[in-house]
C-alpha positions as CSV (number, residue, x, y, z in Angstrom):
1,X,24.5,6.6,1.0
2,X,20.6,6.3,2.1
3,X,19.5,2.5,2.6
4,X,16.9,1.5,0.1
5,X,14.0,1.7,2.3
6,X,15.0,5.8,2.6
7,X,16.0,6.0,-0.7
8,X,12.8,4.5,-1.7
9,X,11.0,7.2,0.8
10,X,13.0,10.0,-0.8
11,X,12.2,9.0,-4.1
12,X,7.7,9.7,-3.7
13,X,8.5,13.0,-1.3
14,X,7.4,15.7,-3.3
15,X,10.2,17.3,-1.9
16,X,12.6,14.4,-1.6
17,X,16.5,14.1,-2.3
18,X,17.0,10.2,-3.4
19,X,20.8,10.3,-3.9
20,X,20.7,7.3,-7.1
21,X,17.5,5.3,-8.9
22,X,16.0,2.9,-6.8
23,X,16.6,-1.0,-9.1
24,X,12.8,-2.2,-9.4
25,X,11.0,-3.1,-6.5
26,X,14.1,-2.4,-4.1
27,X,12.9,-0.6,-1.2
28,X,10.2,-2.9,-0.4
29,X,9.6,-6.5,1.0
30,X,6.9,-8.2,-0.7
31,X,5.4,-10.1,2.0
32,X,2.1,-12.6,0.8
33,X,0.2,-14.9,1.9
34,X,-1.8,-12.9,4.7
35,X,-4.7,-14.6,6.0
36,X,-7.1,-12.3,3.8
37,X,-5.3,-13.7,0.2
38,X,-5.3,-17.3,1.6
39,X,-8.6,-17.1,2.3
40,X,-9.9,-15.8,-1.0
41,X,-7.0,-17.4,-3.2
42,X,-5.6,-20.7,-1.7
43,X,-3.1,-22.6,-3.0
44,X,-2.4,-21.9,-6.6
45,X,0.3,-23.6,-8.0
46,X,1.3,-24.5,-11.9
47,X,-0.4,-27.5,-13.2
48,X,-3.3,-27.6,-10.9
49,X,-6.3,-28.8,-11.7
50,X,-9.0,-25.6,-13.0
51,X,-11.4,-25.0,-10.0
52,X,-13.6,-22.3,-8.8
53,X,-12.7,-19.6,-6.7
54,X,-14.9,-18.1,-3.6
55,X,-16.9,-15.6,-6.5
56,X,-17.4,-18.5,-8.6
57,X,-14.9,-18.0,-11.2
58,X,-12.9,-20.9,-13.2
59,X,-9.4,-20.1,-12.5
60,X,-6.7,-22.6,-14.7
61,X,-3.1,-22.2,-14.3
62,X,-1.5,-24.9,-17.0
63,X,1.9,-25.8,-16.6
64,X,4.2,-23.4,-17.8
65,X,2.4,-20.3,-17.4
66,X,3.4,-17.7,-15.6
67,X,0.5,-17.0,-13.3
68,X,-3.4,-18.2,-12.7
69,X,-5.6,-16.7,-14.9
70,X,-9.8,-16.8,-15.0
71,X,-11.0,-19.1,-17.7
72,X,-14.4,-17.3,-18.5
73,X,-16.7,-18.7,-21.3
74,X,-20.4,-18.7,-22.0
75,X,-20.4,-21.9,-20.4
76,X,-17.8,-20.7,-17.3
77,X,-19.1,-17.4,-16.8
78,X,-20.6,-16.0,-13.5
79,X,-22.8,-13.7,-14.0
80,X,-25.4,-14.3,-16.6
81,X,-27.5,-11.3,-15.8
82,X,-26.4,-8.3,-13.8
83,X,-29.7,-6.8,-13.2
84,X,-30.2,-10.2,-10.5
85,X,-26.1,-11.0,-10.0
86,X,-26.7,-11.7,-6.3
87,X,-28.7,-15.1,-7.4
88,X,-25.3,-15.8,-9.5
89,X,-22.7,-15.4,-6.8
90,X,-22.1,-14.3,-2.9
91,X,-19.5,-11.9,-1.8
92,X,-16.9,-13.2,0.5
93,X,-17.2,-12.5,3.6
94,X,-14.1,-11.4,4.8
95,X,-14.7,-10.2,7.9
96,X,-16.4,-13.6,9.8
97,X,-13.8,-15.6,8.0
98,X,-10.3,-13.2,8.7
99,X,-10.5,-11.2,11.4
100,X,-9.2,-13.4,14.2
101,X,-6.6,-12.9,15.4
102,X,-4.8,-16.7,15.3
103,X,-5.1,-16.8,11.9
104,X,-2.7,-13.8,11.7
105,X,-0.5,-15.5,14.2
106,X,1.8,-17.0,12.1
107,X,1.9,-14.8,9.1
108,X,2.9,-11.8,11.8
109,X,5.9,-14.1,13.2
110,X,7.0,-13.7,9.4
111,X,7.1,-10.2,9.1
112,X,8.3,-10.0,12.2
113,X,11.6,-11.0,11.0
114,X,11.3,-8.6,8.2
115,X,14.4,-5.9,7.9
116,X,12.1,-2.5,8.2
117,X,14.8,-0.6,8.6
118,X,16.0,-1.3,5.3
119,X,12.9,-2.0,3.6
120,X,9.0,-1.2,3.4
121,X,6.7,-3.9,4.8
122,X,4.2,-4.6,1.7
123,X,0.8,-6.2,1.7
124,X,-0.3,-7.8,-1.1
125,X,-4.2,-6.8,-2.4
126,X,-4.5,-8.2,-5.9
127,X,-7.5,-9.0,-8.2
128,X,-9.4,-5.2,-8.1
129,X,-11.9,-4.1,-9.0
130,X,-13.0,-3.8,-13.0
131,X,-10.7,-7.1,-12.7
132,X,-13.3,-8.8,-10.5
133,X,-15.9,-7.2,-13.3
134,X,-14.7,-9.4,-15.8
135,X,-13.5,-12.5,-14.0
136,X,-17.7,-12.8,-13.4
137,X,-18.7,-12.0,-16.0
138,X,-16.0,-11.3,-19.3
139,X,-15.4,-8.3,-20.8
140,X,-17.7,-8.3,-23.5
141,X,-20.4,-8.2,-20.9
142,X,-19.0,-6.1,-18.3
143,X,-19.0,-3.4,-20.9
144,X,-22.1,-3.8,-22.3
145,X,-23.8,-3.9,-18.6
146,X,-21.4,-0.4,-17.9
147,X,-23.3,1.4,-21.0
148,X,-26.9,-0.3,-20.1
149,X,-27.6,-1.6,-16.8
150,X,-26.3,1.4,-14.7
151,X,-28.2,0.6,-11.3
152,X,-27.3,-2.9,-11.6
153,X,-23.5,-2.1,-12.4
154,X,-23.2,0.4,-9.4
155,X,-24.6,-2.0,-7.0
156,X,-22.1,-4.7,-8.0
157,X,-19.0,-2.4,-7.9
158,X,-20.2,-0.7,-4.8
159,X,-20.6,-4.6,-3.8
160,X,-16.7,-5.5,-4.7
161,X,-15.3,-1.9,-3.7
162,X,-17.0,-2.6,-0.1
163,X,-15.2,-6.3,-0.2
164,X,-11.9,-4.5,-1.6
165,X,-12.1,-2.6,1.6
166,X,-12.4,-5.1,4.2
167,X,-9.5,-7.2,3.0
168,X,-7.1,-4.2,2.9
169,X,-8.6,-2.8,6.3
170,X,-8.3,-6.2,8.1
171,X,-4.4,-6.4,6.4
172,X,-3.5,-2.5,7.8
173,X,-5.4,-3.1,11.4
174,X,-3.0,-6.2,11.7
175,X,0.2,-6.0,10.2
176,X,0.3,-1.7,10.2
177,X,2.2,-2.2,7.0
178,X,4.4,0.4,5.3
179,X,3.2,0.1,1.6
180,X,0.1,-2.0,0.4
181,X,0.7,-3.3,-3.1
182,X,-2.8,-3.1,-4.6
183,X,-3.9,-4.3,-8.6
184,X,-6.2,-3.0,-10.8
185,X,-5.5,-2.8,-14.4
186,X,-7.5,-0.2,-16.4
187,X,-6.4,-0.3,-20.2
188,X,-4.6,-1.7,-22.7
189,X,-1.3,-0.3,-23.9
190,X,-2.6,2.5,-25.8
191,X,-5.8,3.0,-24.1
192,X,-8.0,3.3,-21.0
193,X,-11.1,0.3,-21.4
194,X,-13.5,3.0,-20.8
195,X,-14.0,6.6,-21.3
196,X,-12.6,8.3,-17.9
197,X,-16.0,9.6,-16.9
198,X,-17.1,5.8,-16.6
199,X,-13.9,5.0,-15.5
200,X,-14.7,7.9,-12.4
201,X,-18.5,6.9,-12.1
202,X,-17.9,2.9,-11.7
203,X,-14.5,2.3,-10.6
204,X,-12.9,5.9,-9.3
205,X,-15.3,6.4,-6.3
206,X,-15.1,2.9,-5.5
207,X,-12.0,2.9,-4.5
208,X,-12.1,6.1,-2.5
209,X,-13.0,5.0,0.7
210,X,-10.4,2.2,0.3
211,X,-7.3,4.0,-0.2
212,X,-8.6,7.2,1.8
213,X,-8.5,4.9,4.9
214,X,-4.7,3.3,3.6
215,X,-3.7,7.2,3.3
216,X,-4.8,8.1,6.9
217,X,-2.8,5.2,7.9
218,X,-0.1,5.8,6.5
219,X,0.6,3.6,4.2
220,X,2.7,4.1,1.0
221,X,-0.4,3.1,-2.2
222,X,1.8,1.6,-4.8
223,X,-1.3,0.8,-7.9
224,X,-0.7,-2.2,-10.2
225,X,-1.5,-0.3,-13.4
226,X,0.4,-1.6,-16.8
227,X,-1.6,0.4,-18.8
228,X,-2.2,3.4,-20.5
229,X,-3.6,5.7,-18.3
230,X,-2.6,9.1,-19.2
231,X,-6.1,10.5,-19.2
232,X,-7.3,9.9,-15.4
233,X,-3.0,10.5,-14.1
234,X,-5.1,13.3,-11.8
235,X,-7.6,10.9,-10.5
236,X,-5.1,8.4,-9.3
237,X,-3.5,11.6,-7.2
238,X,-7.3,12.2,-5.8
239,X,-7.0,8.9,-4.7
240,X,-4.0,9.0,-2.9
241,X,-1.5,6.3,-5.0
242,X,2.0,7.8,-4.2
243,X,3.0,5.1,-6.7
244,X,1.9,4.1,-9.8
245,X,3.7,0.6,-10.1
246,X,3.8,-0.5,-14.0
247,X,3.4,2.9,-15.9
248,X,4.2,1.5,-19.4
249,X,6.6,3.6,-21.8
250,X,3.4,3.9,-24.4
251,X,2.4,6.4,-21.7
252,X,4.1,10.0,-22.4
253,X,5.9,9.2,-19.2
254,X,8.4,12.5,-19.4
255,X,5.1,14.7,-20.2
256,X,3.7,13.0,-16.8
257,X,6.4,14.0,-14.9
258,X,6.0,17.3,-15.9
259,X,2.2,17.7,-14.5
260,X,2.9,15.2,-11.8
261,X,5.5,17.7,-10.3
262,X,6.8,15.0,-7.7
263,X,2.4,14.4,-6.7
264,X,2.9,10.7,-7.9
265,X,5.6,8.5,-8.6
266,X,6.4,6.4,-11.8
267,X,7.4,2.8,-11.5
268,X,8.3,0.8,-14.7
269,X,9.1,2.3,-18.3
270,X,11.2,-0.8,-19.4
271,X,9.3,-2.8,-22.2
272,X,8.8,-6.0,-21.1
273,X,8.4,-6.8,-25.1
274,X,12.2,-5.9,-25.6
275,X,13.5,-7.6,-22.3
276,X,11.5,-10.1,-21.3
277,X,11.5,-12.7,-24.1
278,X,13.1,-16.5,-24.2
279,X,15.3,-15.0,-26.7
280,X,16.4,-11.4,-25.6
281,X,19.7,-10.8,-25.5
282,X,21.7,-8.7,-23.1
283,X,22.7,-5.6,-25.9
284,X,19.0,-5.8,-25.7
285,X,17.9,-5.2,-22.0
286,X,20.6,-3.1,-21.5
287,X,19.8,-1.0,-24.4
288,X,16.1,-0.4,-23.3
289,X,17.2,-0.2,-20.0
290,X,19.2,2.5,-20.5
291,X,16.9,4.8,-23.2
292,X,14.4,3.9,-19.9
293,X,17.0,5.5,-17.3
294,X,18.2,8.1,-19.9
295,X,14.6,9.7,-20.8
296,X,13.2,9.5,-17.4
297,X,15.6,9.7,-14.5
298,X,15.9,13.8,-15.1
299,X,12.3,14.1,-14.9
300,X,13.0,12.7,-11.0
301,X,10.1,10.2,-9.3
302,X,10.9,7.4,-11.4
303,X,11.7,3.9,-10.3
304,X,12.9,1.9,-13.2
305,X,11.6,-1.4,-13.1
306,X,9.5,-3.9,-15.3
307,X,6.2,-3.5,-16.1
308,X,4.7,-6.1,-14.0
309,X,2.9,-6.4,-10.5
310,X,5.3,-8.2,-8.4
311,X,8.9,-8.9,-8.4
312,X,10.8,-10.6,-11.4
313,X,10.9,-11.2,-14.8
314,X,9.8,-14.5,-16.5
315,X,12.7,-15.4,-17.7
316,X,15.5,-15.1,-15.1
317,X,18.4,-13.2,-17.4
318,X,16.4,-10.2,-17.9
319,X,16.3,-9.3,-14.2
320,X,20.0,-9.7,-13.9
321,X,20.6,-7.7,-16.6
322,X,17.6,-4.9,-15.6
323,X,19.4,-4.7,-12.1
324,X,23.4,-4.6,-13.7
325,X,22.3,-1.8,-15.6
326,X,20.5,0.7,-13.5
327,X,23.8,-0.2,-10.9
328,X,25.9,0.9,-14.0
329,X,23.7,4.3,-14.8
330,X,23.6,5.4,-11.2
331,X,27.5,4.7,-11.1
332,X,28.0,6.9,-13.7
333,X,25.6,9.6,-12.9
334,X,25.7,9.4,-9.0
335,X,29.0,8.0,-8.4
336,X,27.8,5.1,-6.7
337,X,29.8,2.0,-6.1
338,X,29.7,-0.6,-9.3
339,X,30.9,-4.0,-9.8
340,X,29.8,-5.6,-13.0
341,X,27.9,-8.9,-12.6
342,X,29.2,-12.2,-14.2
């Protein structure tokens, strides 16, 4: 039977020959807190007091929220004009504050005693880039300024791609990971925030340089996406993402398959709605877990896993019974080893 990090490497080949479904984010070992995220994140933690990031933005995390989120407000907000942003906020400079090497000292020990024989070393890169659009700025604005400040929008993205860059060069010329873990949401569930030539004009070629350089590396590009992005699935295989991490079932995922031919993998298709709730029971995860497994296994380069951009579910059942019943559905179907979880 392969080890997960070969079954996770059989599973994007084109060509591959995974012998069962790979249970979420197996495969891979998450590995945070690189120099570059400490830098431009610090320490978040539930409860902690709203503050300003390096770009300027509030970020608030109450207590009993699942993650930090930007708190943007006409009285919050960033950017008041994009035609002058640069008098509004400075870009990090990543490279005079995380490129030596001491800094990297300790968080190398730490992936040093990583198992990479059984798993993928993965960098962390999140906040992209229309994310960093509206953290400065809101989305109302940011699509306004899309439609009618052109030359001032493709400075700033240009601006944040180049910065996008730097932080995922300086984590691949260290750490020569095996998979970089990179977020970007573009869309809601049933639809991309912008029309796709937009999308490719602002955002697309942005990004090219960044994952080109991840590609000719080596490493595997697993996107963040949860959102509908049927329309620009071809553009995310010009850019290299071997993995699109979050692919939600309101996307015609079987369809995909079908024109993906094994050029990009799907990660996700269990609704988080259904199994991730305070009061879900387990007839319920299993029974979306399985239509999941059932509708898209056959289609082959799908990962089952939840829809979100790291690992585990907010409440703690779901992932138990997520993982217990992919184990059971590869048992059946591949003859793998099972033994039910209490």
């Amino acid at each position: 039977m392969l080890n997960a990090r070969e079954l996770f490497l059989e599973t994007i080949k084109p060509d591959g020959k995974p012998d069962r479904l790979l249970k979420q984010y197996e495969g891979t070992i998450f590995m945070p807190g690189d120099p570059v995220n400490v830098f431009v994140r610090g320490n978040r933690s539930p409860g902690m007091p709203p503050h300003k990031d390096l770009w300027g933005t509030t970020i608030v995390w109450p207590k009993n929220v699942i993650a930090a989120m930007p708190h943007v407000t006409e009285e919050t907000k960033v950017v008041r004009d994009v035609t002058c942003w640069r008098n509004f906020t400075k870009v990090p400079d990543l490279i005079a504050n995380c490129s030596q090497d001491e800094l990297w000292e300790p968080y190398l020990e730490r992936c040093a005693q990583a198992d990479r024989k059984n798993g993928l070393l993965m960098c962390f890169a999140p906040t992209g880039l229309f994310e960093r659009l509206h953290f400065l700025m809101g989305f109302e604005d940011t699509f306004i300024n899309l439609m009618t400040e052109e030359e001032a929008m493709e400075d700033l993205c240009a601006a944040v791609g180049e910065y996008r860059y730097n932080g995922m060069k300086l984590m691949v010329d260290h750490v020569h990971p095996d998979a970089m873990l990179s977020h970007d949401d573009w869309g809601s569930k049933t639809n991309l925030f912008m029309q796709p030539d937009i999308w490719r004009q602002f955002i697309k070629k942005n990004y090219q340089k960044t994952y080109d350089y991840l590609h000719d590396h080596g490493v595997v590009i697993i996107h963040h996406c949860d959102s509908f992005c049927e329309p620009i699935v071809e553009d995310m295989v010009d850019l290299h993402i071997d993995v699109w991490q979050g692919v939600l079932p309101q996307n015609d995922i079987p369809k995909l398959q079908k024109i993906l031919n094994g050029r990009m993998t799907l990660m996700g298709g269990i609704d988080a709605a259904i199994v991730d709730r305070e009061d879900s029971t387990e007839e319920e995860i299993r029974t979306e877990v399985r239509r999941a497994c059932d509708q898209y296994a056959a289609g082959g380069h799908f990962i089952p896993c939840i829809t979100y951009g790291a690992l585990g579910t907010i409440y703690p059942q779901a992932d138990k019974f997520i993982d217990d019943e992919i184990d059971r559905f590869n048992h059946e179907h591949y003859g793998t080893p099972y033994e039910p979880k209490e």
